[in-house]
Structures are given as structure tokens and as C-alpha cells.
N, C-alpha and C positions, 0 to 999 in steps of 0.2 A: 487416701492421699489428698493431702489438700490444695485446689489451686491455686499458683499464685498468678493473679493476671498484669498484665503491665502497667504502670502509675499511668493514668492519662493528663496528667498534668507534666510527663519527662517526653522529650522525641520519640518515636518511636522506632527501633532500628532493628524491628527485626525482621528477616529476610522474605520478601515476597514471592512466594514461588512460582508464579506465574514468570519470572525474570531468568529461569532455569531451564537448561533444556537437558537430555536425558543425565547427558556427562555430567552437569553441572551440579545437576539433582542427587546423582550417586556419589558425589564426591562431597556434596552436603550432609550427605547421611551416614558416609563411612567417616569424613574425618569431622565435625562439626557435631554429630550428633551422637557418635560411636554406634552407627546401628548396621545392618547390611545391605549390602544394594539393591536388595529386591525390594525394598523399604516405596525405594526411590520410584519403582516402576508400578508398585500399587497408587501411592497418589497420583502419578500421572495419569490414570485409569479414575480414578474420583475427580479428578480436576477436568479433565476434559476431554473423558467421556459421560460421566453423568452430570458434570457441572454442580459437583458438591462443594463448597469453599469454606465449611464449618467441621473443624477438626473433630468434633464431637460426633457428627455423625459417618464417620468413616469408621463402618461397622467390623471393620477386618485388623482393624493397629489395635492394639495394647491399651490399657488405660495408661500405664506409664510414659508410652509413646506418645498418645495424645497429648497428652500434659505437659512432653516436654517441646512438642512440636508447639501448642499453646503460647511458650512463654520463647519460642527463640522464630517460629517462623508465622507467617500469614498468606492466604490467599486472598491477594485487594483487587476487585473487578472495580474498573470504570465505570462513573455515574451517567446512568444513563437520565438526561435530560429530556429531550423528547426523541420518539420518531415518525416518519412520514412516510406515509406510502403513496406514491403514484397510482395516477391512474394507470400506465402501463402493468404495474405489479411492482416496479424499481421503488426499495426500500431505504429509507435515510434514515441513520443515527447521529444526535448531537452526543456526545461521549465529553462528558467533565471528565479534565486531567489535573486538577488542582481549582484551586480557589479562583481562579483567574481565568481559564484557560480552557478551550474545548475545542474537538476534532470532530472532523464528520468523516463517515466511515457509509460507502454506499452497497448493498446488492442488487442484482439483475440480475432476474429469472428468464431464464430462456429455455425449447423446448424440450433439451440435451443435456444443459450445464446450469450450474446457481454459479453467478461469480461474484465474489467480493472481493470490491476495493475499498484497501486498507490504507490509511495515511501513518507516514513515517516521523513527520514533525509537527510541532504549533506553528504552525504557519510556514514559510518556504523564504530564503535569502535570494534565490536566483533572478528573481525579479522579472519573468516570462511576458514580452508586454501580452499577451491574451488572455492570461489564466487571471482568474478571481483571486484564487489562494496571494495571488503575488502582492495585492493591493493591502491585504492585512501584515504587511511586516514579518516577521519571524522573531519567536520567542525563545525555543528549545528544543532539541531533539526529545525526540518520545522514548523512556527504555523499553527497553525486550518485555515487560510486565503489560505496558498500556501499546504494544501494538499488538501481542499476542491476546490481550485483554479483547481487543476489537473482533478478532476470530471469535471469542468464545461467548463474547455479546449477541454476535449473531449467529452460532451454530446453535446456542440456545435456542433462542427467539426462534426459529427455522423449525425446529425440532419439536414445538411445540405444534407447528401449523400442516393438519393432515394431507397436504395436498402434496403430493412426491414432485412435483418441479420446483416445490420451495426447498432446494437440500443443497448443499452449499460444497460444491463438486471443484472448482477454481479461486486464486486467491491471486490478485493481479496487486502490487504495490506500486498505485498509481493516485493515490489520495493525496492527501496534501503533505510536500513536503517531496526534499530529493533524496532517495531514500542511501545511494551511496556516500553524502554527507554524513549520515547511521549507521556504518558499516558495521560495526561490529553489535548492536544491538538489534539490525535488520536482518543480519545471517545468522544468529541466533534463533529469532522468535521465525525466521522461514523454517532450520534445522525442527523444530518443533511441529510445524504445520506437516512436516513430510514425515514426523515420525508418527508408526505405528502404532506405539501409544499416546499420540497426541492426535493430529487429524486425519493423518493416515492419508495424504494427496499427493499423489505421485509428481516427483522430479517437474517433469513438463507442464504441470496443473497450475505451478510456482511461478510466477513470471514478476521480475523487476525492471521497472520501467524507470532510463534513468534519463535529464538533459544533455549527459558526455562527460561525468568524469574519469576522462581515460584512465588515469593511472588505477583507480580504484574498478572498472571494468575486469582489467587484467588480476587483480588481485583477486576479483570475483570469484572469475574462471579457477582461479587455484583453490578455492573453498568451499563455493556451492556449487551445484548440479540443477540450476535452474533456468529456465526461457527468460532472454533477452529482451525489452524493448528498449528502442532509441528514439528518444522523440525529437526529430528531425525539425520538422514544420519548413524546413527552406531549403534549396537543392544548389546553392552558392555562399559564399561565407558573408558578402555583404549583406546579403536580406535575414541571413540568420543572425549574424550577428544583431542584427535593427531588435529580430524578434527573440531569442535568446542569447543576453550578455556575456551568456559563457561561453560563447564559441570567441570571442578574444583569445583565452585563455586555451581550449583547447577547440583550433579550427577544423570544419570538415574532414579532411584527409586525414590528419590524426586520428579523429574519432572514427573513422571508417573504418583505418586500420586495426584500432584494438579491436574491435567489432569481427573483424577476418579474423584477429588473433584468436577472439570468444569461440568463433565459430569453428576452427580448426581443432581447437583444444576441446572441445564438447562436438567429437564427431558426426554428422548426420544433423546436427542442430541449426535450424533456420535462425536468425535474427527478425523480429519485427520492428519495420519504422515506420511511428506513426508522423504524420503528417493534419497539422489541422489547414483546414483552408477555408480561406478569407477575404473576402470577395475585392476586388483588384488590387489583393496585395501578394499571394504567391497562389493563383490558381489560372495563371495563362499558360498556354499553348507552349511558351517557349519554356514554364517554371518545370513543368512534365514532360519535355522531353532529356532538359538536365537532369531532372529525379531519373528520369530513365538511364541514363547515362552511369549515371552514381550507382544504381543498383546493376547494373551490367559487369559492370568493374567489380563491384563485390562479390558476384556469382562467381566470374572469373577468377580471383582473388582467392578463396573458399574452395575453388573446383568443385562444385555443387551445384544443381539445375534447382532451384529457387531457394538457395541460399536466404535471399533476401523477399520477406514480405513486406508489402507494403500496408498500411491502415490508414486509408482516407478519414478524416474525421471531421464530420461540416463544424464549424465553428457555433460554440454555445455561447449567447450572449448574458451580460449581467452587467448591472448599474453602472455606471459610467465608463463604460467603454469606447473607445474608437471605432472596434473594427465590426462589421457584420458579417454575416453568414453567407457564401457563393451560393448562388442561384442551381436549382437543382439542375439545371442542363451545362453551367459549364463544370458541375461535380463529375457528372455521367460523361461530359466529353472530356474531364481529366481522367477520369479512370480508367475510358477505351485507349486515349494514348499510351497511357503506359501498358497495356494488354497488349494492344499492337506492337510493344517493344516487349512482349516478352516476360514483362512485370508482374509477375501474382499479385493482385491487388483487390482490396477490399473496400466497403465502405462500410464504415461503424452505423449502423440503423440510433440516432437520438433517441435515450433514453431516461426518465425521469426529467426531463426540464424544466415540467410545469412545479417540480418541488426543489428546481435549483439544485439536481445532483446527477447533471449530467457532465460529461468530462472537462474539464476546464471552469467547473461551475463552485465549487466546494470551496466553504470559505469559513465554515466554524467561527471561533471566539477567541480570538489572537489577544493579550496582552502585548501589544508590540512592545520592544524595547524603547521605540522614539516615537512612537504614536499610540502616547496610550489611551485607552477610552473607559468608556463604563459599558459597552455593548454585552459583554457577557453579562454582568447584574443583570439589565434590563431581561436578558431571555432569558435568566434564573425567575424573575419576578413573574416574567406573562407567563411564564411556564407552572409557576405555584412551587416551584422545586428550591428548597432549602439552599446555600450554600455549602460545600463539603466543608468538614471540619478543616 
């Protein structure tokens, strides 16, 4: 049979598999390509678990199959630009999404868990005044291909390196970008992460961290089966509003509520709210006993004894910023006050800083819409890395 491959001088439109998840795959193959569904469930198994993306050598289809998968489907992984590793062991990828355009995608190794955070957009609209991502503008949502692309960038990469704490056990959506903005491209490519023949990470492993949009919380809940985060940062509506624009739109009590709703609906399910703190702007005395307050009411709310975690998170700084980092003793005396009330609470140990990919730090290659620049060229250039076509 002879191949025929596709004009490179026409678009190219044929389907990326990585943009599929099991349903999507088997209904690709039964009505799209007349083949059977088990079709669907072998490549997912050469996609990613062995990380093959060359129909040729998927030693188990057909010649014919090949051929026709050839000319009607593809598997396109993200250009990997550079990456960095920390001194901690916390690992950064710049990920080309087009010509223009690039995400950063972090892991962190730890004694128990490998967790990667995966970014949902080019850049982020909500305009967080702390976070980096917020200063490069927003370009576009990322599809289900290039954030699923992200997982399988670094389950590779992981898979290659013998040491057993490099193994990629967690997948927190907490990169750049709000990922329920994405909903339907983001509950896709998680449905994937949890499938068995995709990553195979259990329900709770899955965690979406989002800034509060309510309505889309609750739709959550009716779709996936995965852990919550809420990233709070402020325990009254004036100071959050100052720090995230979207609590106008939807204030505290609102978003607390869906959050009960989350939690009711996904029984025995804790909520996490992280909180970054920022030295005399919400880590006094009085900010933590309102957080206390707020998470008391949730418990109650919930009927569940820690309902609500909390995740201290000291403040990461980057170029021109306002705010700095709270001093390690009033972090340790925010944290006792809330224990003293009862508060499960954590503090996130900084990780990766020193390669600008710690939380709040992640800022890739934005083509903004109204700030555009040449910044991605430039890290194409120092980087030696060609342009994608």
C-alpha cells in the first residue's frame, strides 16, 4: 500500500490524539475511522504508557490501520524548550505551544510523592496582584492535547531517571492560568490522568486549584471526582478583593458556599485553602483569627472535623513586585493561631526558587493580547531551539 502523507504546504487538521480521552478515542475509532474500540484502548497504552507518538512503530495495529491513522490522526507533544532543575531536585519545563507562545510546567520531588504542576492557560486574565503569571497578560486557553502534553513531558523525562522519588505520583492544576476558565478541556485531560490506561492517579492524587469561580466549582462537582483547592490569600472580602479582582464578582461567602456544596457532594472530601502571606499585608494576628473563623464555619457547614485545610504559603518574590515575604516567626505564629482554633494547617516548605518555579513564580512566554513583546524569540535564540513550524 502506498502512503499517502499530508501536503505540508495545506493546514493540517488532522486530529491529535493526545486531545482525547478514553470515550473520545473510542468513538474516534468506531465512527471516524470504522475500526473497533479496542483499537482505541491499545493506543492509549503506546501513548502513554510507553510514550510512542510514531504510528509506525506501534507494533500491534495493522499496516492498514497505520496508514489510515497516518493520514487522518497524529500525536503532537509540546516543544520542549529548555528545562531546569533546582538545587532542591524541583524540576522546570519551558513547553512551546505555538510560535509565539510557551508554558511552564513545574515538578517536586518529595520523600512519598513526585507532584506536578501543570498550567491550564498562556498566561492567566485574573490579574492576582502577587502571582508573576498575572503580569504577562493572557493569550489562550491551552487544549486537552497541550495540557495532557505536560503530564507526558514529564512522565517521560521521570521515567528515564533511576532514582524511585523521581516518579510522578500527584498532579496538582496549579500552573499558570485558572484552570475553571478551561473547563471543558481541563476535565478532559484530568479524566485522562485518572485513567488506567493513561496515568492511572487516583481520584484524590487530581487536585484543581482554582481563584472562586463559583458557578463553575459546582459544575465541577457534577463531573469530576477530584480534590479541591481554593486559593483564598485573604479572610475578608476587602483585602481579597485588593488581592484577587475576582472576589467582586464572586465574594467570600459565595465562594465558601460552593466549596460546602463541593464538599457535601464529594463525601468525606476535605477542601484545601491556600493562603499566600505577605508581610504587613494579610499575616497579622487579627488576619488569622478571621481565617479561623471562616474555616470554622466551613467545618460546621460540611459537618466534618477538618472539613477545611489550610496551606500557608510564604510569598515568592519576582521582578517587580510590591509585596515581600512574612518573616519566619510571624508565618510560625500565623500558623499556631489557627491550630489553636482548631485549624489543620500547613506550611508549603519553598521549593525551586532559585529557578523561579516556585508557587506564584511561573511566568513562561505570553504573547499577550495588548502587550506584545519579542520575549519568547529571544529564549528561542539563547536557547539554540529553532522556532516550531
Amino acid at each position: 500500500m502506498i502512503q499517502v502523507l499530508p501536503d505540508p504546504t495545506m493546514p493540517d487538521t488532522r486530529v491529535n490524539l493526545f486531545d482525547l480521552d478514553r470515550a473520545g478515542l473510542e468513538d474516534f475509532f468506531e465512527n471516524e475511522l470504522g475500526e473497533k474500540k479496542f483499537r482505541a484502548h491499545q493506543i492509549m497504552k503506546w501513548i502513554h504508557h510507553r510514550y510512542v507518538t510514531e504510528f509506525a512503530d506501534m507494533t500491534d495495529l495493522g499496516k492498514a490501520l497505520r496508514a489510515k491513522l497516518e493520514e487522518r490522526a497524529k500525536v503532537h507533544v509540546p516543544q520542549v524548550i529548555f528545562d531546569k532543575e533546582s538545587a532542591d531536585g524541583t524540576q522546570k519545563w519551558l513547553l512551546g505551544m505555538d510560535p509565539e507562545n510557551a508554558i511552564e510546567t513545574v515538578y517536586i520531588p518529595e520523600k512519598s510523592r513526585g507532584t506536578l504542576c501543570v498550567s491550564s492557560q498562556v498566561g492567566c486574565a485574573l490579574n492576582c496582584q502577587f502571582c508573576s503569571t498575572a503580569t504577562q497578560g493572557f493569550n489562550r486557553n491551552l487544549t486537552t492535547a497541550e495540557i495532557i502534553g505536560q503530564v507526558w513531558v514529564a512522565a517521560r523525562a521521570l521515567g528515564n531517571v533511576p532514582h524511585q522519588q523521581r516518579r510522578l505520583t500527584n498532579v496538582v492544576m496549579m500552573g499558570m492560568g485558572e484552570p475553571l476558565m478551561n473547563f471543558e478541556n481541563v476535565v478532559r485531560a484530568m479524566s485522562i490522568m485518572r485513567d488506567d490506561l493513561g496515568y492511572g492517579l487516583a481520584n484524590k492524587r487530581v487536585t484543581l486549584s482554582t481563584a472562586g469561580m463559583v458557578p463553575m466549582i459546582d459544575q465541577l462537582s457534577e463531573v469530576a471526582d477530584v480534590s479541591l483547592a481554593v486559593s483564598l490569600h485573604a479572610p475578608n472580602d476587602e483585602l481579597r478583593t485588593e488581592l484577587v479582582p475576582l472576589n467582586r464578582k464572586y465574594p467570600i461567602q459565595e465562594l465558601m458556599a460552593s466549596c460546602v456544596r463541593y464538599a457535601k457532594r464529594k463525601k468525606g472530601t476535605s477542601v484545601t485553602f491556600e493562603y499566600t502571606l505577605m508581610k504587613g499585608v494579610n499575616d497579622q494576628p487579627e488576619h488569622a483569627r478571621q481565617l479561623a473563623k471562616l474555616m470554622r464555619q466551613f467545618d460546621n457547614a460540611v459537618q466534618m472535623k477538618d472539613a477545611a485545610k489550610v496551606n500557608l504559603i510564604p510569598f515568592n518574590p519576582f521582578p517587580g513586585t510590591r509585596f515581600e515575604r512574612s518573616e519566619e516567626e510571624d508565618i510560625r505564629h500565623f500558623q499556631t493561631l489557627l491550630m489553636q482554633n482548631k485549624v489543620l494547617t500547613m506550611v508549603r516548605r519553598t521549593r525551586g526558587d532559585d529557578i523561579d518555579a516556585a508557587c506564584g513564580q511561573l511566568k513562561g512566554q505570553v504573547m499577550d493580547r495588548t502587550r506584545r513583546n519579542a520575549e519568547f524569540r529571544k529564549t528561542l535564540q539563547d536557547n539554540n531551539v529553532p522556532p516550531a513550524a
